[in-house]
Backbone as CSV, one residue per row, in Angstrom:
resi,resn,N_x,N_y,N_z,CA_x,CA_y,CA_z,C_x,C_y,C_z
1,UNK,0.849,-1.198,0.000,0.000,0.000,0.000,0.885,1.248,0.000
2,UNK,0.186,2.434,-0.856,1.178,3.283,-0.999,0.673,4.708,0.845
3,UNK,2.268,5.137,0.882,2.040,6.174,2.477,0.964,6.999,1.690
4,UNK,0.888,7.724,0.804,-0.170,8.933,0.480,-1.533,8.142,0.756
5,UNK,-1.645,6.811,0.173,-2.662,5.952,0.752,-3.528,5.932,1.913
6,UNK,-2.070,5.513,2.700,-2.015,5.418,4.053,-2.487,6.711,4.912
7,UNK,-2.199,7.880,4.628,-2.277,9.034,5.141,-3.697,9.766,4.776
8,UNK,-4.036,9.359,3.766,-5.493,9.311,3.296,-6.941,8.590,3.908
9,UNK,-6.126,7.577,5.245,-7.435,6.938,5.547,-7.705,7.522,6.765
10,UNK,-9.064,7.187,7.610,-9.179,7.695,9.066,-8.468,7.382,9.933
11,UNK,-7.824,8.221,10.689,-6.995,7.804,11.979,-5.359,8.377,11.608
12,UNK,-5.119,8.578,12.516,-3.413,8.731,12.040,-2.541,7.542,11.885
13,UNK,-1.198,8.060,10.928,-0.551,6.966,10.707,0.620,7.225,11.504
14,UNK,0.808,5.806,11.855,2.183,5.478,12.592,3.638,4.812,12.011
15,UNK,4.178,5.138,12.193,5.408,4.607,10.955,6.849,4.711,12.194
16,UNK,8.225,4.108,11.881,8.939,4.024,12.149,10.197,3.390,11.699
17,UNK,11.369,4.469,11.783,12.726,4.478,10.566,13.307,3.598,11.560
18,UNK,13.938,2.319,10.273,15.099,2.186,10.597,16.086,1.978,9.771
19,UNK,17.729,1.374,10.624,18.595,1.750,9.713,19.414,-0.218,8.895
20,UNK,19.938,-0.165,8.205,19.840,-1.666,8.061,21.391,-1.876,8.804
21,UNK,21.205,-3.056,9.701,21.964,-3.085,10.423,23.190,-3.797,9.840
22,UNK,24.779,-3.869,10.624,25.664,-4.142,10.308,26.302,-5.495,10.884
23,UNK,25.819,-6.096,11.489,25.994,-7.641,11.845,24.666,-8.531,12.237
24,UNK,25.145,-9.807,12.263,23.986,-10.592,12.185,23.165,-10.571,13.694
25,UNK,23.900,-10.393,14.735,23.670,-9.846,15.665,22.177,-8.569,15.742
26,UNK,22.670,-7.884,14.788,22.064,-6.261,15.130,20.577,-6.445,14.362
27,UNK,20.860,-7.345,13.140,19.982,-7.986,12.462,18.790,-8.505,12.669
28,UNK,19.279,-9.303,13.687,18.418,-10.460,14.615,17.248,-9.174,15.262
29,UNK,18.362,-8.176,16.010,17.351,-7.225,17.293,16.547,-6.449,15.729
30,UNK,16.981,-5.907,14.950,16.011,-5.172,14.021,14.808,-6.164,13.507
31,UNK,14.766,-7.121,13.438,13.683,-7.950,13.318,12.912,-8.263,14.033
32,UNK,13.264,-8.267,15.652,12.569,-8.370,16.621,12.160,-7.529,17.054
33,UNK,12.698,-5.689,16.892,11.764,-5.313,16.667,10.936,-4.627,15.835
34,UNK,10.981,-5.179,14.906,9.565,-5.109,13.670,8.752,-5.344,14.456
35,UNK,8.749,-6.714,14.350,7.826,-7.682,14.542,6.995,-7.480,15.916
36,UNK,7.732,-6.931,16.840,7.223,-5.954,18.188,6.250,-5.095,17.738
37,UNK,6.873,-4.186,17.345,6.345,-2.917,16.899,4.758,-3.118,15.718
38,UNK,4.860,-4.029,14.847,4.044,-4.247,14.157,2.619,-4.640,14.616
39,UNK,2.931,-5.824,16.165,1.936,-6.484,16.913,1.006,-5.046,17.205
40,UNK,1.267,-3.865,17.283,0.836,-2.159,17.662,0.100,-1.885,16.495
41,UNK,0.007,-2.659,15.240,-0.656,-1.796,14.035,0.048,-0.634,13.564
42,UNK,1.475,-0.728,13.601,2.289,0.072,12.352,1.934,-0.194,11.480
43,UNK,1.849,1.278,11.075,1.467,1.428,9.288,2.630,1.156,8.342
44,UNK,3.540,1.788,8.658,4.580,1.232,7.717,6.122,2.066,8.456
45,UNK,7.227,0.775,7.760,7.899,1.634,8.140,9.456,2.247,7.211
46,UNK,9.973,2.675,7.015,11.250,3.569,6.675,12.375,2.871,6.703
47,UNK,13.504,2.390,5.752,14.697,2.358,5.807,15.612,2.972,5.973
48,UNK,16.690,3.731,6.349,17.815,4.701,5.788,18.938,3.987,4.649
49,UNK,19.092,5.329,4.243,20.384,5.212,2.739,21.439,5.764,3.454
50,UNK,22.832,5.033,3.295,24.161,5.480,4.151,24.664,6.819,3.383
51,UNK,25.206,7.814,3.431,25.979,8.756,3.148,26.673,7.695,1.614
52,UNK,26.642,8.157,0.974,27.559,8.001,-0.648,27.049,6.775,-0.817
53,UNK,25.648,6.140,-0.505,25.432,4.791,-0.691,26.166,3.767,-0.294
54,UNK,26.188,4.075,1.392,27.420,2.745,1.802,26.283,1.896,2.004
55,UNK,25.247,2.217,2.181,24.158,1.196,2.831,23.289,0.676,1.602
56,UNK,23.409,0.808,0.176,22.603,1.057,-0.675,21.663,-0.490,-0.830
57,UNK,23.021,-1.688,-0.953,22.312,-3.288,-0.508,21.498,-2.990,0.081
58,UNK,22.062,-3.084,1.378,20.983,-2.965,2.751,20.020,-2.871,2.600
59,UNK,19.457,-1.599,2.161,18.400,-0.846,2.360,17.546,-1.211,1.729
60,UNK,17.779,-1.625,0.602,16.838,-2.545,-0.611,16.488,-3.733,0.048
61,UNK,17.603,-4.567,0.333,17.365,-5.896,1.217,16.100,-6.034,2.437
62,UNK,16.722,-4.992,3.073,15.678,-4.988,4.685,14.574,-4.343,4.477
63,UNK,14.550,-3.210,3.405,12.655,-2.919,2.893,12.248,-3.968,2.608
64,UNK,13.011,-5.300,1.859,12.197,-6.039,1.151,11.721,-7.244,2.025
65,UNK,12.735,-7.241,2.974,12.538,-8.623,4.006,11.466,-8.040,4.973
66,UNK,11.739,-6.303,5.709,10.488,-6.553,6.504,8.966,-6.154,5.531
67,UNK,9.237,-6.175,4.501,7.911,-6.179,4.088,7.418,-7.587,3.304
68,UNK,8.236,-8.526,3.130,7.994,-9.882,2.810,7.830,-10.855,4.273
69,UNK,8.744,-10.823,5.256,8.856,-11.524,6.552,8.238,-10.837,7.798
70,UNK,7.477,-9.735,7.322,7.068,-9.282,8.665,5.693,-8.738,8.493
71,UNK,5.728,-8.081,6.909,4.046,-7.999,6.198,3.867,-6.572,6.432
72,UNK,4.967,-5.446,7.069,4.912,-3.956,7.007,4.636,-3.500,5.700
73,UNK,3.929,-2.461,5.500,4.145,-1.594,4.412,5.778,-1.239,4.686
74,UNK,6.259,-0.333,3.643,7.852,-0.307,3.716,8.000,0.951,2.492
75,UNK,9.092,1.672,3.044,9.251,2.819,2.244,10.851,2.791,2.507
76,UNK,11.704,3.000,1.345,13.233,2.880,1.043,13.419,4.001,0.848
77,UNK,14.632,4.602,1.288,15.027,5.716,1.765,15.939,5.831,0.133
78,UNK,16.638,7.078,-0.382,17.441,7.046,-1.319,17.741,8.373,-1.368
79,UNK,18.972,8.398,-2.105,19.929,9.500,-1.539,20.799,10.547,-2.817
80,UNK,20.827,11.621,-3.156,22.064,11.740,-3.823,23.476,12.007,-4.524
81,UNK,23.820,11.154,-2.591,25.325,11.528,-2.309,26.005,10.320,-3.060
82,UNK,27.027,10.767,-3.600,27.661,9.840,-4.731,27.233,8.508,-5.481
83,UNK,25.876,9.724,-6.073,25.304,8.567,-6.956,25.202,9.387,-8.084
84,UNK,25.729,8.704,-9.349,25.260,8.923,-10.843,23.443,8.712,-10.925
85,UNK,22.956,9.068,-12.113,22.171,8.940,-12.490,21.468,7.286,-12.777
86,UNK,22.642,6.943,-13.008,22.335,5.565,-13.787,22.499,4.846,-12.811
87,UNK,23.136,5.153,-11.611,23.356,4.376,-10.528,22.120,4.543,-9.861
88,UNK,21.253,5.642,-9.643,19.711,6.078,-8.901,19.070,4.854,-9.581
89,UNK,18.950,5.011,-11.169,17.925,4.461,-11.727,18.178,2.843,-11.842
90,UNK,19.289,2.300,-11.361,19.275,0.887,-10.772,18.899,0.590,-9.766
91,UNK,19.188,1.366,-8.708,18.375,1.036,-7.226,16.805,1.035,-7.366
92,UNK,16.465,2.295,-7.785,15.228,2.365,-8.178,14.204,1.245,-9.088
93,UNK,14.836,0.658,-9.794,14.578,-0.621,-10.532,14.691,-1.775,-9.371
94,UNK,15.601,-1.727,-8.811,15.407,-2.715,-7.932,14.933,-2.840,-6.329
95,UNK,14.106,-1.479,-6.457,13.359,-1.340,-5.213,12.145,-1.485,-5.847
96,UNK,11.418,-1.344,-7.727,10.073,-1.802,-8.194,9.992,-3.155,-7.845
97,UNK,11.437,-4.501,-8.353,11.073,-5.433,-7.860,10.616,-6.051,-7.333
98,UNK,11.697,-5.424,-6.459,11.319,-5.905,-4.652,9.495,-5.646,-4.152
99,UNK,8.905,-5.294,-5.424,7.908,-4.757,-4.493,7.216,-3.762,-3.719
100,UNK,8.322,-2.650,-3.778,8.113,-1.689,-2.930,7.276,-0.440,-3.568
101,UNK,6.502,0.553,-3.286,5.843,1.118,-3.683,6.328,2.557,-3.194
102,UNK,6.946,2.952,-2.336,7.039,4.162,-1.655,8.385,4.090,-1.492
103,UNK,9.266,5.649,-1.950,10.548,6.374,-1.932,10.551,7.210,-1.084
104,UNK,11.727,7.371,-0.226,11.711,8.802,0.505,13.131,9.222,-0.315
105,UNK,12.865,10.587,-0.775,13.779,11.624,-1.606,14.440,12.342,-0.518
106,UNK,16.181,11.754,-0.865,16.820,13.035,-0.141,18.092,13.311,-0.566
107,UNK,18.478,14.551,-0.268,19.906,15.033,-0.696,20.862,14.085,-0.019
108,UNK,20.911,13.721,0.953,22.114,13.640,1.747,22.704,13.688,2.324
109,UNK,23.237,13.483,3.443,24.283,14.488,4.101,25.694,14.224,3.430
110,UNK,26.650,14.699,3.762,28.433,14.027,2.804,28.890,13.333,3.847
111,UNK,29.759,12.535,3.078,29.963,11.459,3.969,31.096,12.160,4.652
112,UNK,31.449,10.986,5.967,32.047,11.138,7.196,33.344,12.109,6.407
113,UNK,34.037,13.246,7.357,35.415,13.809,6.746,34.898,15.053,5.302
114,UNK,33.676,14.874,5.342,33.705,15.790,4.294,32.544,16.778,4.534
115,UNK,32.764,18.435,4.683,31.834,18.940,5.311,30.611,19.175,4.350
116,UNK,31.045,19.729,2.797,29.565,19.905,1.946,29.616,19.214,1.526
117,UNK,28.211,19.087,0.659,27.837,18.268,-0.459,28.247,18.810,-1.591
118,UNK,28.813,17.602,-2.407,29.083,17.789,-3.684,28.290,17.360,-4.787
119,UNK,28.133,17.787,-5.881,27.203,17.131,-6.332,28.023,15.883,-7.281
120,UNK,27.524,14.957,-7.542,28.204,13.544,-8.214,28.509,13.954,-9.277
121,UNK,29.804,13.925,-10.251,29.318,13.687,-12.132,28.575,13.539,-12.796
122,UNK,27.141,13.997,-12.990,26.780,12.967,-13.198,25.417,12.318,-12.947
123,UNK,25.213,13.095,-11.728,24.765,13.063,-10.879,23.040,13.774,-10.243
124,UNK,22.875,13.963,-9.289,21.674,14.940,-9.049,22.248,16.234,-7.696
125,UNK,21.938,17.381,-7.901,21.862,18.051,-7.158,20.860,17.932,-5.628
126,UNK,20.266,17.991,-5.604,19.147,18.221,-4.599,17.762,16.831,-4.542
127,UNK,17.432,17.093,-3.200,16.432,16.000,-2.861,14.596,16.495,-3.909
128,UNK,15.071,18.130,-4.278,13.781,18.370,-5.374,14.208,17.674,-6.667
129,UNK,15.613,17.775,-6.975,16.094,17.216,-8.592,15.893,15.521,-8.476
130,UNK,15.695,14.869,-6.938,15.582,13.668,-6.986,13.990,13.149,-7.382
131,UNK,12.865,13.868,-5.977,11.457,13.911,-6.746,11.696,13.780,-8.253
132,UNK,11.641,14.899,-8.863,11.364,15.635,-10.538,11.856,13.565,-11.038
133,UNK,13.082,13.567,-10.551,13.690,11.744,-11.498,12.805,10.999,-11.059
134,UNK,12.121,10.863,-9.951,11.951,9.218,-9.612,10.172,9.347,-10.512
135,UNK,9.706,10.856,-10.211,8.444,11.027,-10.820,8.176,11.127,-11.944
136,UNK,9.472,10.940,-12.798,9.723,11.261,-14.621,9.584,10.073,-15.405
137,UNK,10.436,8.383,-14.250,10.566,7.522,-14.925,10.111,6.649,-14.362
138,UNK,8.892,6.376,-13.062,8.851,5.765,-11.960,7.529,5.534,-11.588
139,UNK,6.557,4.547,-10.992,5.468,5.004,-10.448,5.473,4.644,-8.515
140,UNK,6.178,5.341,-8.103,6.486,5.220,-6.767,5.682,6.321,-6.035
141,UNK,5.368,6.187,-4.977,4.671,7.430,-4.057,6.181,8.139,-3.331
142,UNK,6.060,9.190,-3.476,7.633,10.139,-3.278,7.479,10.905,-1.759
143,UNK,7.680,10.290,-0.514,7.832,11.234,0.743,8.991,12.003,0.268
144,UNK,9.269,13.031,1.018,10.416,14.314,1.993,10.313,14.941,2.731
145,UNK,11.917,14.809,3.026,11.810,15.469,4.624,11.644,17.166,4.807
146,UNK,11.921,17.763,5.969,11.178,18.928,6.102,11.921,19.167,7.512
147,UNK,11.769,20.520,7.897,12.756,20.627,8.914,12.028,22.017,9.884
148,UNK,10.966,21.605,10.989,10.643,22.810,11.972,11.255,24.097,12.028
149,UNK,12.807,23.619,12.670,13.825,24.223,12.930,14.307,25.252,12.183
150,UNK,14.288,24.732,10.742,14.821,25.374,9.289,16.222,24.319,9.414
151,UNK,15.851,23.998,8.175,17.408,22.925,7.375,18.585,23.824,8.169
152,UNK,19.791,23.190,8.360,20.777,23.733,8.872,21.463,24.624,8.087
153,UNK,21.438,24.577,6.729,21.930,25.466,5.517,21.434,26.006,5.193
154,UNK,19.813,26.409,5.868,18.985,27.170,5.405,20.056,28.485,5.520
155,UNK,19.405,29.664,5.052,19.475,31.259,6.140,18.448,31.473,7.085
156,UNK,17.322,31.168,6.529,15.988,31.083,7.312,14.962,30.729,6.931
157,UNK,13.616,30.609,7.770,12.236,29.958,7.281,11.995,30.004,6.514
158,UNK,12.068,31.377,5.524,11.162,31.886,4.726,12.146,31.002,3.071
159,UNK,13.254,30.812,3.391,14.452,30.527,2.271,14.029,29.029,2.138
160,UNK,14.455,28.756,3.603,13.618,27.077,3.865,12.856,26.368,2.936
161,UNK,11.199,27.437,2.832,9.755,27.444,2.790,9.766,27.151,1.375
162,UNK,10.293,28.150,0.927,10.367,28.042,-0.298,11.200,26.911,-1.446
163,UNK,12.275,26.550,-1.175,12.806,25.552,-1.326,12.024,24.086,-1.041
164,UNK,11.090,24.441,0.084,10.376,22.581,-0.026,9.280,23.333,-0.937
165,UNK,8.468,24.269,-1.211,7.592,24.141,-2.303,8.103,23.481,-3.587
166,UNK,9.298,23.701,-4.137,9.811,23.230,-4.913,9.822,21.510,-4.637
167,UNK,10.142,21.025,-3.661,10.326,19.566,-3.639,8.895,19.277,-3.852
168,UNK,8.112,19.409,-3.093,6.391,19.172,-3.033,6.421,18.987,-4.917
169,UNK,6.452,20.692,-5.172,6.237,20.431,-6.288,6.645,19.651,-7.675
170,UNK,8.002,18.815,-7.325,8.855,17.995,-8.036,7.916,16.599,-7.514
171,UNK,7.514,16.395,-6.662,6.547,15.101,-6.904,6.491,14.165,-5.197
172,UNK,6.566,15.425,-4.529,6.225,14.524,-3.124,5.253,14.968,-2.643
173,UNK,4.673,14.079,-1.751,2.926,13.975,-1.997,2.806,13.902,-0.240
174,UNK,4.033,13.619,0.638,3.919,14.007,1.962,5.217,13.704,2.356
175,UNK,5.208,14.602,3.983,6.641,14.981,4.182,6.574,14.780,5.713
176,UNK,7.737,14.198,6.336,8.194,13.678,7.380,9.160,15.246,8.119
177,UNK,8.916,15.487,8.990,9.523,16.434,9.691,10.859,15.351,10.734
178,UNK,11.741,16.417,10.553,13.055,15.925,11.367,12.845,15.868,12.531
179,UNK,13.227,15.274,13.892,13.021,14.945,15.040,12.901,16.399,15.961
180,UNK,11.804,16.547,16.510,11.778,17.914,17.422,10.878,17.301,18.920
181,UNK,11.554,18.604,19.634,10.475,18.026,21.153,9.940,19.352,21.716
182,UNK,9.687,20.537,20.796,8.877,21.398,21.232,7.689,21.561,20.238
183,UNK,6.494,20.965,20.734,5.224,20.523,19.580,4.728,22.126,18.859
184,UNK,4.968,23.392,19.616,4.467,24.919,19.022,5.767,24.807,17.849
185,UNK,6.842,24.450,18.300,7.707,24.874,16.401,7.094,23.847,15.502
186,UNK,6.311,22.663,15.375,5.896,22.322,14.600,4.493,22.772,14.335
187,UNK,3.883,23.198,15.007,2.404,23.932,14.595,2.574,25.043,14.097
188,UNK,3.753,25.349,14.688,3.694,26.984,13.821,4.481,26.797,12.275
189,UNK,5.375,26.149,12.048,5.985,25.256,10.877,4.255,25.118,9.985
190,UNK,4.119,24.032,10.283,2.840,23.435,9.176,2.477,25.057,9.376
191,UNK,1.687,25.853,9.749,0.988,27.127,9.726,1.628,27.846,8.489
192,UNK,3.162,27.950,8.794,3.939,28.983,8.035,3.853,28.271,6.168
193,UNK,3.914,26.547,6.442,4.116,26.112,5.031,2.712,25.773,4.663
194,UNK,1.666,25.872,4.786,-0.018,26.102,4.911,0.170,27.524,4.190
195,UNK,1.154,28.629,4.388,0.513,29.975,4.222,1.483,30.261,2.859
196,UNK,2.402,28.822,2.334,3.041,28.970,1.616,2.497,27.926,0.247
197,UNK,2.028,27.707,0.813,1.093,26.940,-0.623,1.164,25.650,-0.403
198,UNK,2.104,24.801,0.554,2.534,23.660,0.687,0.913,23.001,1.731
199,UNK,0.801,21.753,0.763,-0.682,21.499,1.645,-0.599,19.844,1.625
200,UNK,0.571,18.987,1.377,0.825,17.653,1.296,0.815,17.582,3.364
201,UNK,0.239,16.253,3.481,0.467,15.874,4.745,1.984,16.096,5.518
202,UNK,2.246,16.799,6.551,3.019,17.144,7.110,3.012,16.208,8.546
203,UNK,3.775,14.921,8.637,3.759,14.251,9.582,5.368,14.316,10.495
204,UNK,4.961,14.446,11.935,5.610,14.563,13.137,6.409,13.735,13.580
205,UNK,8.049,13.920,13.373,8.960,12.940,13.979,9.223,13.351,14.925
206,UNK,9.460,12.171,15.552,9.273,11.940,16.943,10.472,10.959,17.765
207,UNK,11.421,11.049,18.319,12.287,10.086,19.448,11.813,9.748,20.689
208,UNK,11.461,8.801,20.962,11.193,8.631,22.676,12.564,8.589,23.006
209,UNK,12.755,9.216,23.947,14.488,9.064,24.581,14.476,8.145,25.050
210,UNK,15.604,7.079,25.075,16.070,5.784,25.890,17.107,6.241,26.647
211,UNK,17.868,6.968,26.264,19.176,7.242,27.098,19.258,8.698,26.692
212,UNK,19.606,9.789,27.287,19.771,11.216,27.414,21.109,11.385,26.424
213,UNK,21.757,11.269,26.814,23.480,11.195,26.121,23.272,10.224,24.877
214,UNK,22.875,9.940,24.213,22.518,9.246,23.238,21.889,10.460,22.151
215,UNK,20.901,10.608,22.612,19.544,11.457,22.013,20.580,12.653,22.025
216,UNK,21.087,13.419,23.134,21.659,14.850,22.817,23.256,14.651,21.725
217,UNK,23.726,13.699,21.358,24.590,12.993,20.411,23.940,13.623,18.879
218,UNK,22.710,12.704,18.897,21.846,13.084,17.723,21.443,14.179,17.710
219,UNK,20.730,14.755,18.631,20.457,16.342,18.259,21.601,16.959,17.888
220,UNK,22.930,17.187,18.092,23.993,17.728,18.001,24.475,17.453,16.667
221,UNK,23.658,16.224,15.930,24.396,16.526,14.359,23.149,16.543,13.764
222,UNK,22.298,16.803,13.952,21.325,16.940,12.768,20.068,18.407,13.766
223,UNK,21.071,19.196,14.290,20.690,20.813,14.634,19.435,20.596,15.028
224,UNK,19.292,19.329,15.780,17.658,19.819,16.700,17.698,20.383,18.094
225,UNK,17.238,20.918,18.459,17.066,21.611,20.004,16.311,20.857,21.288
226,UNK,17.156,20.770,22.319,16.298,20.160,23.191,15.434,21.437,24.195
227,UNK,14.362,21.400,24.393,13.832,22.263,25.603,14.695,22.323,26.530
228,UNK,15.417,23.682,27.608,16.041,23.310,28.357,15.107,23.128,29.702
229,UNK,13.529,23.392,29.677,13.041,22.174,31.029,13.544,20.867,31.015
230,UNK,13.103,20.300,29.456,13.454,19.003,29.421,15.001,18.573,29.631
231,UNK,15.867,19.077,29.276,16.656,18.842,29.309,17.018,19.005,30.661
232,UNK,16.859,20.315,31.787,17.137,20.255,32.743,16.578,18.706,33.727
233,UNK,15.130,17.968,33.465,14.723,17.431,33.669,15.739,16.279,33.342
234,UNK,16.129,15.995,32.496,17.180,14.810,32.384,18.420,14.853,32.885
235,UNK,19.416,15.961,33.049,20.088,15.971,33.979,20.172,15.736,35.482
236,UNK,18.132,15.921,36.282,18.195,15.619,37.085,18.280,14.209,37.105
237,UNK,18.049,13.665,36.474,18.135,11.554,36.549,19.422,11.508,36.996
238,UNK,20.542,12.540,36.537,21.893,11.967,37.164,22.398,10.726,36.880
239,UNK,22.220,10.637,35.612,22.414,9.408,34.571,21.901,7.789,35.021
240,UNK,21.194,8.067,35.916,20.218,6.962,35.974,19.491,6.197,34.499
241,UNK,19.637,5.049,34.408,19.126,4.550,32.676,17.763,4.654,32.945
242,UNK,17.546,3.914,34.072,16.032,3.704,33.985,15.233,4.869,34.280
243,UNK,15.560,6.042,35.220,15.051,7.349,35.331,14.951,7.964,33.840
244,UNK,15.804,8.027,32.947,16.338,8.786,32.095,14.851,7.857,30.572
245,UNK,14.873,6.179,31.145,13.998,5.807,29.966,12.441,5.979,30.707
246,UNK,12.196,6.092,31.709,10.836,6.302,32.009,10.576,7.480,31.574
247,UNK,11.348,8.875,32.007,10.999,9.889,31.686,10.917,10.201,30.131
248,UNK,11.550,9.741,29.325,11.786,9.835,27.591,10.414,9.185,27.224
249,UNK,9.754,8.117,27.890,8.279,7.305,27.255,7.335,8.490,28.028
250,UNK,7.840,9.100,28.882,6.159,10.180,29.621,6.533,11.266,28.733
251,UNK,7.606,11.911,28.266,7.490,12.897,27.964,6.699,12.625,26.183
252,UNK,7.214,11.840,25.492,6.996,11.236,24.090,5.873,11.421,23.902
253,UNK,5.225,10.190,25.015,3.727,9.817,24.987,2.552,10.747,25.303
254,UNK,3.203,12.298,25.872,2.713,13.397,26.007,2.734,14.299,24.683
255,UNK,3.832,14.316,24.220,4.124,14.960,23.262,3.630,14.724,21.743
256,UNK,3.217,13.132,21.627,2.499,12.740,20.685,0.999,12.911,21.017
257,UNK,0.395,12.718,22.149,-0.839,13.341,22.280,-1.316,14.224,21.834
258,UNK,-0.450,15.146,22.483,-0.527,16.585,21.842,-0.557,16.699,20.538
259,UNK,0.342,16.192,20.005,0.417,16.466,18.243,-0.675,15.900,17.795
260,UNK,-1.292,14.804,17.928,-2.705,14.924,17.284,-3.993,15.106,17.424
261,UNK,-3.930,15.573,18.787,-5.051,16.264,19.654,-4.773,17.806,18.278
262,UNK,-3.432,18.375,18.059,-3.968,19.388,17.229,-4.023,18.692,15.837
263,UNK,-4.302,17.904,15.195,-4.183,17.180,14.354,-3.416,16.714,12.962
264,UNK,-1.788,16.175,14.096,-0.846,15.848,12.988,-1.572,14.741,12.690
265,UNK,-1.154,14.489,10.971,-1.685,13.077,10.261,-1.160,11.961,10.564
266,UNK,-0.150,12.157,11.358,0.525,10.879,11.975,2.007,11.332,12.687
267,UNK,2.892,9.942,12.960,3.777,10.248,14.063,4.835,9.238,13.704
268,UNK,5.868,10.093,13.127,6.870,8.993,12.359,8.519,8.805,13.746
269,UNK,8.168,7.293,14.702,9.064,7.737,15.442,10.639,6.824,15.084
270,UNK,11.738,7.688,15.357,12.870,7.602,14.941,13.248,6.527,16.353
271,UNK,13.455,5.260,16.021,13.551,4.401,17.203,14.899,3.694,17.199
272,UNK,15.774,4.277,16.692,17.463,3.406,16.706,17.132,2.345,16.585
273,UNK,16.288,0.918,15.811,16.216,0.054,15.847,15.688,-0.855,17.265
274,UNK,15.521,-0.372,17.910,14.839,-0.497,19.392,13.406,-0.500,19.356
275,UNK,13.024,-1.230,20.097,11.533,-1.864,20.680,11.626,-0.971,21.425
276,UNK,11.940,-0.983,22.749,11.006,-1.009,23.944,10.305,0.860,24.294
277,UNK,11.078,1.397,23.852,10.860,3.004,24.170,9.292,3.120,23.450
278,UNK,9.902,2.872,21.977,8.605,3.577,20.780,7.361,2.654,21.541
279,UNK,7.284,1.201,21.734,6.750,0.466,21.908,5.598,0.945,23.103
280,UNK,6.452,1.046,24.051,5.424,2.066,24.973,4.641,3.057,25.038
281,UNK,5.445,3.060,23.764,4.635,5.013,23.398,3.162,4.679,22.660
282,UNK,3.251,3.846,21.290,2.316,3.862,20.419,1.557,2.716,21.354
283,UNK,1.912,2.030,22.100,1.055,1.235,23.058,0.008,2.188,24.137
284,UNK,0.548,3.337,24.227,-0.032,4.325,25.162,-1.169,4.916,24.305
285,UNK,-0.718,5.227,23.025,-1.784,6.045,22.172,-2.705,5.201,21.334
286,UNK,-2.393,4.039,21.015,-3.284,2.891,20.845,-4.184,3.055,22.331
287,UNK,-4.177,2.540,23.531,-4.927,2.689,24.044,-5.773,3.613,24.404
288,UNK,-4.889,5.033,24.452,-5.784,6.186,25.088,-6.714,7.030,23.455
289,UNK,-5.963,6.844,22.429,-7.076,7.411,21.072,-6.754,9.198,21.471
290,UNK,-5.859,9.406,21.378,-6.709,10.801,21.784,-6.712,11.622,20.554
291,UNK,-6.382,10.606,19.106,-6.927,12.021,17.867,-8.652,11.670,17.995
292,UNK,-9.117,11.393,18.533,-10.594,11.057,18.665,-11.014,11.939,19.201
293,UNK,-10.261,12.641,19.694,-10.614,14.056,20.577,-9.967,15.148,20.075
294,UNK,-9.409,15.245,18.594,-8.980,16.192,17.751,-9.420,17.734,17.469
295,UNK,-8.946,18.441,17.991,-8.934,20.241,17.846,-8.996,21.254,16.886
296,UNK,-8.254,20.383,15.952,-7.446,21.243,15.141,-6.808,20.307,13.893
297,UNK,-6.294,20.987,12.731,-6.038,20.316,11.739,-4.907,21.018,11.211
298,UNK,-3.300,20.317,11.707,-2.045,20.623,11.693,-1.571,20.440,10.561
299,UNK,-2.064,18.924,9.828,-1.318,18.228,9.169,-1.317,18.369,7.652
């Protein structure tokens, strides 16, 4: 089933990225938790593409296994950091195979040691020049990402704003926001790209924290902000694990409430390959429903 599909029916959708793992070991836990996570009624979930296509196997592989061995919808991530053209349009051929129906379009980041992006020989510039390809020669449903905050290379919102109209308009049909934990920069975000013409489903990523020093790792390379209540709040755990993971599932499971009490279309959570955090969370909002008690229309 294709995500625009998915995002099209009643109820919000739940989804969750992962990355394809690097031993048979890591393998084993990413399968277990699918298959966790799925028992919850995930809608579908997300692969990642490595920087210059180190992961490019992978990613094809493990869309195709958890959506053959586990029965997820599945959306393959693709990238284009040192990829030719002809190199896109092989993966892409062999993600129709596989079966798969749904692309997420993105620039990239450069790989490890190298600070910008370059563009390939050859190659594609931007995660809009990727849409415009996959929608030219392809019949795939095209997510992208999107950034509360403003992209880190932005200058600002308004530079931002305009730049994803362009992707929208190259052929993505809904867009995943980068991980945030203050729910007003994303209401006011969708508001600002609502007033910009952009009207594709705008769905809410989301981390339940497992470990504090982990999570502020990740915020620190991909320019997200932590609240400093919250954050002061996690320093008080005093690196306690289990203080530090109870509080990351109350704050989450609050924070996703919220988001579709004002009514994000769904809640895409970024789970390091880990069960037990997300697990609690969409187990919390499975039970309690609270877009059933919806306000407002964010998404």
């Amino acid at each position: 089933m294709r995500v625009d599909e998915i995002l099209a029916s009643p109820g919000p959708a739940f989804s969750v990225e992962f990355f394809p793992p690097k031993t048979e070991e890591a393998t084993e836990q990413l399968f277990a938790t699918a298959r966790s996570l799925a028992e919850l009624e995930l809608d579908y979930a997300s692969v990642t593409y490595g920087a210059g296509g180190s992961t490019r196997e992978g990613t094809v592989e493990i869309t195709r296994a958890l959506k053959e061995q586990v029965g997820l919808e599945t959306m393959a991530h693709l990238s284009c950091v040192g990829e030719t053209r002809e190199g896109i349009s092989a993966t892409l051929e062999r993600i129709s195979e596989a079966g798969i129906e749904n692309v997420f379009a993105l620039r990239g980041d450069p790989p490890r040691g190298q600070q910008d992006f370059v563009q390939p020989e050859g190659g594609l510039g931007s995660a809009a020049e990727l849409a415009e390809f996959v929608s030219a020669g392809w019949d795939f449903t095209i997510g992208g990402a999107c950034f509360p905050e403003v992209h880190p290379e932005a200058p600002d919102l308004d530079t931002d704003l305009a730049y994803l109209k362009t992707k929208v308009d190259s052929g993505a049909s809904f867009l995943i926001t980068q991980l945030f934990f203050d729910n007003q920069v994303y209401f006011d975000f969708v508001a600002a790209a609502r007033a910009r013409g952009i009207d594709v489903p705008i769905v809410a990523g989301v981390i339940p924290v497992a470990t504090f020093a982990q999570t502020k790792r990740i915020c620190d390379l991909c320019d997200a902000s932590i609240p400093p209540r919250l954050e002061t709040a996690f320093v008080a755990a005093e690196g306690d694990e289990r203080a530090e993971f109870e509080l990351g599932i109350a704050y989450a499971a609050q924070q996703c409430a919220e988001l579709l009490l004002g009514g994000a279309p769904g809640i895409h959570f970024y789970a390091l390959n880990r069960a037990p955090a997300t697990r609690a969370v969409l187990g919390a909002l499975r039970a309690s429903r609270p877009w059933e008690r919806v306000v407002g229309d964010q998404g």
